[in-house]
VOMARBA-468352 format. One record per residue (C-alpha): residue number from 1; residue in three letters; x, y, z. Coordinates in Angstrom, 1 decimal, decimal comma. Layout:
N
+-----+-----+--------+--------+--------+
!   i !  aa !      X !      Y !      Z !
+-----+-----+--------+--------+--------+
! NUM ! ALA !      X !      Y !      Z !
...
+-----+-----+--------+--------+--------+
END
This chain:
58
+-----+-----+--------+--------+--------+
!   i !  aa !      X !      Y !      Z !
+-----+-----+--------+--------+--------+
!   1 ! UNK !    4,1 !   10,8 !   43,5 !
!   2 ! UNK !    4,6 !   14,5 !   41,2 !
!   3 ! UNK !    2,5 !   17,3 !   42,3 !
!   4 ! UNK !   -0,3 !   18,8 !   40,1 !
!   5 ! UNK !    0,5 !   22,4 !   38,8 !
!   6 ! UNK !   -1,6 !   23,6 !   41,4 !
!   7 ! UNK !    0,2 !   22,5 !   44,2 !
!   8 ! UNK !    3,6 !   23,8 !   43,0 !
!   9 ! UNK !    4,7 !   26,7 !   45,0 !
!  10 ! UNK !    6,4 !   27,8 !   42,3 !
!  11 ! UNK !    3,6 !   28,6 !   39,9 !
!  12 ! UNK !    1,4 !   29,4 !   42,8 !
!  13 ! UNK !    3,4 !   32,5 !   44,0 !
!  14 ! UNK !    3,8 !   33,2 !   40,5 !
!  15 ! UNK !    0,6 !   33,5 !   40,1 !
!  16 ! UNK !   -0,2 !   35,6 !   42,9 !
!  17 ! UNK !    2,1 !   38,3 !   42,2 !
!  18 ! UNK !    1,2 !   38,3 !   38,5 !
!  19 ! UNK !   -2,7 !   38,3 !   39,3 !
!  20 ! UNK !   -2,5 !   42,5 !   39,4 !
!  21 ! UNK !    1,3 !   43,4 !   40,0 !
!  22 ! UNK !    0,6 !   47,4 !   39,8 !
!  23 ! UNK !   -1,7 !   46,9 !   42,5 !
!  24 ! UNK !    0,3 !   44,8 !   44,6 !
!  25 ! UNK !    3,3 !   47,3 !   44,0 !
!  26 ! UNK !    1,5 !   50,4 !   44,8 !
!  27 ! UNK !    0,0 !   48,2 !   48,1 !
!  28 ! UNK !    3,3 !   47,0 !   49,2 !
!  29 ! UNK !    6,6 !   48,1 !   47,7 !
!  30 ! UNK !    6,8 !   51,1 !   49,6 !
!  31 ! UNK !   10,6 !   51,1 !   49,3 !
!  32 ! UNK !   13,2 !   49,0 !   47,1 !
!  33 ! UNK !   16,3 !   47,6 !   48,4 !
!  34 ! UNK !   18,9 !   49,7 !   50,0 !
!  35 ! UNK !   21,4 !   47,4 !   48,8 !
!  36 ! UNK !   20,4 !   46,3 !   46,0 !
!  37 ! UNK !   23,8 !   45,4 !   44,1 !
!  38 ! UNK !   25,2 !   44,5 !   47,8 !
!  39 ! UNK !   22,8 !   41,9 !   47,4 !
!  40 ! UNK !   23,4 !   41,1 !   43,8 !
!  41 ! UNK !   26,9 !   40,2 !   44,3 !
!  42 ! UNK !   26,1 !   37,6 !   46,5 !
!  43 ! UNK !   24,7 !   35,8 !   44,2 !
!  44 ! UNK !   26,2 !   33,5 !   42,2 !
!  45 ! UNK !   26,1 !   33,8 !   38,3 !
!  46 ! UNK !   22,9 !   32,9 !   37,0 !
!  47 ! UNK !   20,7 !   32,9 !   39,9 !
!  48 ! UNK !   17,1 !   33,2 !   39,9 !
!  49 ! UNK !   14,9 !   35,2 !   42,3 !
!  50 ! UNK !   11,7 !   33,7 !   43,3 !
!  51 ! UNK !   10,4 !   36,0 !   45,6 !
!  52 ! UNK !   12,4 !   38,7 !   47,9 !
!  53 ! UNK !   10,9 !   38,4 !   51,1 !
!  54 ! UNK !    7,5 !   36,7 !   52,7 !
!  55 ! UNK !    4,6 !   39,0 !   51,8 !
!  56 ! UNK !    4,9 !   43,0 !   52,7 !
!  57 ! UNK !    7,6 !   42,1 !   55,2 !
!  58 ! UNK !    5,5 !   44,7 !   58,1 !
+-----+-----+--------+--------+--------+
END
């Protein structure tokens, strides 16, 4: 059985973070990464990024 669009995570998260991205940014990103190419090098070449953490992370 295939999921509908609307049940993929996927497309649901994002959606959710493309609904009003400014807003969610101002809300929540009240810092960026302290490591950010620490973390970058751990990836492996041509990785993708869904989603950084789970919500505002507080």
């Amino acid at each position: 059985m295939s999921e509908s669009p609307n049940d993929d995570p996927v497309i649901i998260s994002v959606a959710a973070y493309s609904t009003n991205p400014i807003a969610y940014e101002e809300k929540y990103a009240t810092h960026l990464l302290d490591r950010p190419t620490r973390f970058a090098s751990l990836l492996s070449p041509g990785s993708h990024i869904l989603d950084l953490g789970c919500g505002p992370g507080r």
